[in-house]
PANU-251780 format. One record per residue (C-alpha): residue number from 1; residue in three letters; chain; x, y, z. Coordinates in Angstrom, 1 decimal, decimal comma, always signed. Layout:
REM PANU-251780
NUM  ala  A  X  Y  Z $
...
//
This chain:
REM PANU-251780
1  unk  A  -49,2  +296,5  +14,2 $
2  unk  A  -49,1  +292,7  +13,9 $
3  unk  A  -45,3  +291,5  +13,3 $
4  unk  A  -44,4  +289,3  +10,0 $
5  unk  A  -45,7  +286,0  +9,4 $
6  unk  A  -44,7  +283,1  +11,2 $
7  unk  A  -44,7  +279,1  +10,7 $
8  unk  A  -44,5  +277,0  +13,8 $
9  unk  A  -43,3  +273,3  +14,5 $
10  unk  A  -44,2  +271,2  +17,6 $
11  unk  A  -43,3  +268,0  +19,5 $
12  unk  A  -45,1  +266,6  +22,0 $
13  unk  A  -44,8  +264,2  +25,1 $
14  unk  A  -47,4  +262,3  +27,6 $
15  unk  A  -45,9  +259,5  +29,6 $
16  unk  A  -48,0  +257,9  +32,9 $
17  unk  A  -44,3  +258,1  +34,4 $
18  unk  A  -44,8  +255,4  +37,7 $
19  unk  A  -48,1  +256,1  +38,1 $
20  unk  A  -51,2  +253,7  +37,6 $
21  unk  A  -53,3  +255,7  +36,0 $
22  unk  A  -52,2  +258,8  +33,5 $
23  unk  A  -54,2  +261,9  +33,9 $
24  unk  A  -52,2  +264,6  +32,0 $
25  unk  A  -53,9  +265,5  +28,6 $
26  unk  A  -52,7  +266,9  +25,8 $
27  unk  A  -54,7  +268,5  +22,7 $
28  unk  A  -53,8  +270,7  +19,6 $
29  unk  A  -56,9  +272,1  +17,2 $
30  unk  A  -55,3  +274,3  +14,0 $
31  unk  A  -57,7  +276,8  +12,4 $
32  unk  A  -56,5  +278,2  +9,2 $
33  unk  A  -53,1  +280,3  +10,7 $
34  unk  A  -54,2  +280,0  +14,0 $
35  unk  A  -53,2  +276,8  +16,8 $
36  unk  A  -54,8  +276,0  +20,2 $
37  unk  A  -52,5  +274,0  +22,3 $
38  unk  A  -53,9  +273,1  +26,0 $
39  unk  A  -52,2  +270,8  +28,2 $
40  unk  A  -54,0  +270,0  +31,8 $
41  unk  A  -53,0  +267,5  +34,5 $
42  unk  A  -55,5  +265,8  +36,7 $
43  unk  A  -55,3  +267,2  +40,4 $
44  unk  A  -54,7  +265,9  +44,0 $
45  unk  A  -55,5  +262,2  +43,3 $
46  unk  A  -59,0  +262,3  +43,6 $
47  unk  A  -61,2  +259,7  +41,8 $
48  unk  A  -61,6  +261,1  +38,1 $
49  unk  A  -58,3  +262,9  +37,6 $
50  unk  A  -57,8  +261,2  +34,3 $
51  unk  A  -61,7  +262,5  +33,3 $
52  unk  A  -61,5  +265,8  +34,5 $
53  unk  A  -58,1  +266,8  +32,7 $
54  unk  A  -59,7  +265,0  +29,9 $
55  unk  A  -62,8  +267,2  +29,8 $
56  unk  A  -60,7  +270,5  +30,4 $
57  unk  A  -58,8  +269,7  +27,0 $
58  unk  A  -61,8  +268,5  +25,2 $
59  unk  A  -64,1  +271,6  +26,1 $
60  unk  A  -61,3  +274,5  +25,7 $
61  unk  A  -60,7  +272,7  +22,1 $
62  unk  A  -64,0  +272,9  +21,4 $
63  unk  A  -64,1  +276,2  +22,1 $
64  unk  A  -61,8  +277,5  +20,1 $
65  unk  A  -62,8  +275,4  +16,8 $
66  unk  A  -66,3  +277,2  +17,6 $
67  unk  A  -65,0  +280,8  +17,8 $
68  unk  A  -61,3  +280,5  +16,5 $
69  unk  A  -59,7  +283,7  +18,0 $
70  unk  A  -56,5  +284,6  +19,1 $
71  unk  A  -57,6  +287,2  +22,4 $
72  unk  A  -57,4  +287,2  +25,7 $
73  unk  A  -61,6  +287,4  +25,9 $
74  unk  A  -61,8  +284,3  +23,8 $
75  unk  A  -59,5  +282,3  +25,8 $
76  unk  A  -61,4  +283,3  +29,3 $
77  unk  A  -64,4  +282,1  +27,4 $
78  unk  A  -62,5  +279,0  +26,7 $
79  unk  A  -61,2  +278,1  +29,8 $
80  unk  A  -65,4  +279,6  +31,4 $
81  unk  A  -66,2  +276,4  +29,4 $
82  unk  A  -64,1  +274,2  +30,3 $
83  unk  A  -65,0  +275,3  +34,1 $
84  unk  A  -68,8  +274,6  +32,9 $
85  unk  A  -67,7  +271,2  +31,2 $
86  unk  A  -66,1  +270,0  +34,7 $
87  unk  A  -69,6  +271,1  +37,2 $
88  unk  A  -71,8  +269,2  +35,5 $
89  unk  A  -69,5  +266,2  +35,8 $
90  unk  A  -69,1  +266,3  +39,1 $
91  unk  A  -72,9  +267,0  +39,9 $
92  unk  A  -73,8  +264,0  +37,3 $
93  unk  A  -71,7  +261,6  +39,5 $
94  unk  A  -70,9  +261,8  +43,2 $
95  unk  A  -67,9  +259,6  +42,5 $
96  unk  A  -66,2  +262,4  +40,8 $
97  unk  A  -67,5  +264,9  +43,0 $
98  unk  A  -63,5  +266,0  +44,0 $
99  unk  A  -62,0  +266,3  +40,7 $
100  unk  A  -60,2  +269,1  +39,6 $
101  unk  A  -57,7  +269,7  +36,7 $
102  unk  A  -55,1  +272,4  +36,2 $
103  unk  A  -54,6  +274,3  +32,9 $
104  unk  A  -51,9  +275,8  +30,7 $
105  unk  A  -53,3  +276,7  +27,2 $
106  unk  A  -51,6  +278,6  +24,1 $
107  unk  A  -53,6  +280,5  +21,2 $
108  unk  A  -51,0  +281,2  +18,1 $
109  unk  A  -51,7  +283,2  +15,4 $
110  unk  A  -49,2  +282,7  +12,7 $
111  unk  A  -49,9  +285,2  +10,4 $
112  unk  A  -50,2  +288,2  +12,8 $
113  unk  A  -47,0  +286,6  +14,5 $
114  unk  A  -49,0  +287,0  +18,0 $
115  unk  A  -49,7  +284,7  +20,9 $
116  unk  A  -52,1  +284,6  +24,2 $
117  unk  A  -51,9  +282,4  +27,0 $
118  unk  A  -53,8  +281,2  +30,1 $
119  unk  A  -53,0  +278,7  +32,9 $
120  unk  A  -54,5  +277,5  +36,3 $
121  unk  A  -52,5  +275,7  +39,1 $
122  unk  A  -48,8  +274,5  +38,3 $
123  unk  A  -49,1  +273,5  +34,8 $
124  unk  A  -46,5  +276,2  +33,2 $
125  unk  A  -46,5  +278,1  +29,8 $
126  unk  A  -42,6  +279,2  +29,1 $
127  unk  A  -41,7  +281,5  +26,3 $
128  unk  A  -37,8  +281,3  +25,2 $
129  unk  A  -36,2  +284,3  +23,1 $
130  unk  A  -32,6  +284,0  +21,7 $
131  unk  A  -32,3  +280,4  +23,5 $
132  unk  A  -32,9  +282,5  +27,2 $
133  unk  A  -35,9  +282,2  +29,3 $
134  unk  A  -38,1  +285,5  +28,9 $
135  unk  A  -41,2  +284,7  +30,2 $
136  unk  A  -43,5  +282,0  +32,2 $
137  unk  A  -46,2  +281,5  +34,2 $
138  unk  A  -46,5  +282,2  +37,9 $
139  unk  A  -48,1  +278,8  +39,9 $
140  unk  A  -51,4  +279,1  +41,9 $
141  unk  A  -49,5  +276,9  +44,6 $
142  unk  A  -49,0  +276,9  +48,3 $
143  unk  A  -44,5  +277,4  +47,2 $
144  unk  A  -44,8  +279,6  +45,0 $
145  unk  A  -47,1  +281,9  +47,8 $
146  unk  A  -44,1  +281,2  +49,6 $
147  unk  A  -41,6  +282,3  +47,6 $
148  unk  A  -43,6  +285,2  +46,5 $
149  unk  A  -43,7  +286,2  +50,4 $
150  unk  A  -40,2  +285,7  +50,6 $
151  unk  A  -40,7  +282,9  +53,2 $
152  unk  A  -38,6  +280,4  +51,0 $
153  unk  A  -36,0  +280,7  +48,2 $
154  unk  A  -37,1  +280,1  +44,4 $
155  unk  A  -36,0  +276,4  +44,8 $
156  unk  A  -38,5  +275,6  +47,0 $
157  unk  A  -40,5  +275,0  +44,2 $
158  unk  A  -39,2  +271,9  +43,4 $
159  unk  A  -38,1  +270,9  +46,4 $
160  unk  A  -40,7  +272,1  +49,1 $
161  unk  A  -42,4  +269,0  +50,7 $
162  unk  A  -46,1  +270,8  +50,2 $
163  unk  A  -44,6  +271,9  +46,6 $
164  unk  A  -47,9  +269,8  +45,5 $
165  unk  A  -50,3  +271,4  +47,6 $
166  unk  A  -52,5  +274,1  +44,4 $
167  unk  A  -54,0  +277,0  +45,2 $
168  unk  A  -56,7  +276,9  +42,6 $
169  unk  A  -57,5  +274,3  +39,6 $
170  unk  A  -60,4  +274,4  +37,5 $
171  unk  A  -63,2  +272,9  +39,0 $
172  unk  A  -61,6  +273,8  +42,5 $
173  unk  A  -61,0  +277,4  +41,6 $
174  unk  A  -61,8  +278,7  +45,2 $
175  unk  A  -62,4  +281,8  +44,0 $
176  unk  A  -58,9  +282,6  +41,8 $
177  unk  A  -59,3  +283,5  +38,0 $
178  unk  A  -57,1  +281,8  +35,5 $
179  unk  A  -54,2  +283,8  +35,0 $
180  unk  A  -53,8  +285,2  +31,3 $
181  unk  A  -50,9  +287,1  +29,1 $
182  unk  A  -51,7  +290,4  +29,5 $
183  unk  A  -53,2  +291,2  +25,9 $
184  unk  A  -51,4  +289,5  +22,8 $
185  unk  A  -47,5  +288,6  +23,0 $
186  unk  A  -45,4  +289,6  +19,8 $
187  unk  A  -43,6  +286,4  +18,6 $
188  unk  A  -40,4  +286,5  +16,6 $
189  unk  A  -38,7  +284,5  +14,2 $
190  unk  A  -36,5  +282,0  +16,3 $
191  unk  A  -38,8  +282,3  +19,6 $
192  unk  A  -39,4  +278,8  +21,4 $
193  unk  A  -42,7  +278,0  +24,0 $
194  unk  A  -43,3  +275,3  +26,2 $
195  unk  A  -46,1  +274,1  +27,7 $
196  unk  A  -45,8  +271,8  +30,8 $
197  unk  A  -47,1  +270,0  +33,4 $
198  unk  A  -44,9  +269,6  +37,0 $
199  unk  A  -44,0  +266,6  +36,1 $
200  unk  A  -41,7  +267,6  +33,7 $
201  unk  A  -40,6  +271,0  +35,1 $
202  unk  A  -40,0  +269,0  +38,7 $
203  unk  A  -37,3  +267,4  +37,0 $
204  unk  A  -35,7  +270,1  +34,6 $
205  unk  A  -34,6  +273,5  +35,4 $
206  unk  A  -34,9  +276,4  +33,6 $
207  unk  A  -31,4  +276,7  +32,7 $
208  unk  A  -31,6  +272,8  +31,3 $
209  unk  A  -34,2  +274,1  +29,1 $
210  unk  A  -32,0  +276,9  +27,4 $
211  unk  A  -29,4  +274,8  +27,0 $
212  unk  A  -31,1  +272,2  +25,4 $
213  unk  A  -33,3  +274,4  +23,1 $
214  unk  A  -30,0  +276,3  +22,0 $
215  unk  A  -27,9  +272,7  +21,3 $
216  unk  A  -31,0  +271,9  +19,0 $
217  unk  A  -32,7  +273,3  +15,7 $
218  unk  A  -35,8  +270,7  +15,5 $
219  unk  A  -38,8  +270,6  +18,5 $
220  unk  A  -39,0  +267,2  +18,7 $
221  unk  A  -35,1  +267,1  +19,3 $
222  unk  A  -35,2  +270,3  +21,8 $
223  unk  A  -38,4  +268,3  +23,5 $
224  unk  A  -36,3  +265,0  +23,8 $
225  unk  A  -32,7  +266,5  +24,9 $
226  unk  A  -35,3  +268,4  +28,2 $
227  unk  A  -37,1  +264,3  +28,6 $
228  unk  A  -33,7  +263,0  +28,8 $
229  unk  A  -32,4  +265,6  +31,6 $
230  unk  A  -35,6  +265,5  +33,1 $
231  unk  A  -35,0  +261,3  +33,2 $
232  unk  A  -31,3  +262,1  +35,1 $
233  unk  A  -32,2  +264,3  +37,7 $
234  unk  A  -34,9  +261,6  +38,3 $
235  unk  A  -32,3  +258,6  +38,3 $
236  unk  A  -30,2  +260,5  +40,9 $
237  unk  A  -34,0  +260,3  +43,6 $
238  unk  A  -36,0  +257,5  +45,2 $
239  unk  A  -39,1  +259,9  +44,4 $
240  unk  A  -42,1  +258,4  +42,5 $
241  unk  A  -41,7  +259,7  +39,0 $
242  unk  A  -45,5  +261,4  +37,7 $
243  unk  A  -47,2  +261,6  +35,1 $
244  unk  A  -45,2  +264,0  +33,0 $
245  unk  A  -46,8  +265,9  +29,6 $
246  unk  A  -45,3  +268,7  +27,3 $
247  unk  A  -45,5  +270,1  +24,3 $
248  unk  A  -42,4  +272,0  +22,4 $
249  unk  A  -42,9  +274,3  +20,0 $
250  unk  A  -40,5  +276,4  +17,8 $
251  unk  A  -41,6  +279,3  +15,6 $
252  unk  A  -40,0  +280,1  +12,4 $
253  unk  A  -39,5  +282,4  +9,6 $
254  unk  A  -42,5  +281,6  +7,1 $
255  unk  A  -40,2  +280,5  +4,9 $
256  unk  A  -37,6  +278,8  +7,0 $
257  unk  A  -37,6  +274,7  +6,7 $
258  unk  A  -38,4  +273,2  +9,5 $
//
């Protein structure tokens, strides 16, 4: 039984940090009650990272305008697409024979109050209820294997000098699936998700993010309080800041302002 309906509000961020080139993309496609967001960041610094997260968003849109659903079988087909989009890119042009792209992408259905989710390497998909962290995605990445084998503590995943090294991506999927929600997730009223690449969850943690989303009422003000910790913590390093992309999104009442 699908819950009551829902309205949702959004913010969104996609900086080329100190790099030369920006190869996070971002894309949002509405059908009637239902939203795609996807969010994927170019991999490894191969020739084409830019193109290939490009082509990942752009396919996986496309998709979903095509056959607007909100199911887990329709996002596999998306992100089959998407997989489809990048090989025959690679194979037109040797130059971009390497590239790669992860994925983190969000079906919402409003109406039925109800939400599906997919991701590939380290780009993250958090859901927040009552201002705490309830759910998010599990990285396809050499420190979070660690961590999962108990080899290094939970921190490593920020810290861990091969915290960069991915597992899978698409287009270098060495034989992992996407991981996807298991079946539809029941949104409430007052429910927040995030969608992420690392270089914005490098730089904030997860307690940051509660804070932040309870200390705030709007997305784009939840979405700017996380960029300006994120900015901090970075201040305080003499790393090379990344690309960094997100988008914020708050659900509310039907009837609730935004």
């Amino acid at each position: 039984m699908s819950g009551a309906p829902l309205r949702l509000s959004w913010a969104q961020v996609n900086d080329i940090g100190m790099r030369a080139e920006n190869q996070d993309h971002i894309g949002v496609a509405r059908n009637g009650e239902l939203t795609c967001f996807v969010l994927a960041d170019g991999t490894g610094g191969y020739t084409g990272g830019a193109l290939a997260s490009q082509l990942v968003v752009d396919a996986m849109l496309a998709a979903f305008c095509a056959a607007p659903a909100c199911d887990t079988s329709s996002l596999r087909a998306a992100v089959g697409a998407a997989s489809a989009s990048l090989a025959r890119a690679r194979s037109a042009d040797q130059a971009y024979a390497e590239m790669s792209s992860t994925v983190a992408a969000l079906v919402v259905d409003a109406a039925a109050a109800e939400a599906v989710w997919t991701h590939l390497g380290d780009s993250r998909v958090y859901l927040f209820r009552a201002n705490r962290l309830h759910s998010v995605t599990i990285d396809h990445s050499l420190a979070r294997q660690l961590v999962d084998n108990s080899r290094t503590g939970y921190k490593a995943l920020r810290t861990h000098p091969h915290r960069h090294i991915l597992l899978a991506a698409i287009g270098a999927e060495n034989g992992m699936e996407p991981s996807t929600s298991a079946g539809a997730t029941r949104l409430q009223a007052g429910d927040a998700l995030l969608l992420c690449s690392d270089g914005l969850w490098e730089w904030i943690e997860e307690a940051q993010m509660e804070l932040a989303l309870a200390v705030t009422s709007r997305s784009d003000d939840w979405l700017d309080t996380m960029c300006a910790a994120a900015d901090t913590a970075f201040g305080a390093s003499s790393k090379v800041r990344d690309n960094f992309s997100a988008c914020a999104i708050r659900v509310h009442a039907a009837g609730e302002p935004a």
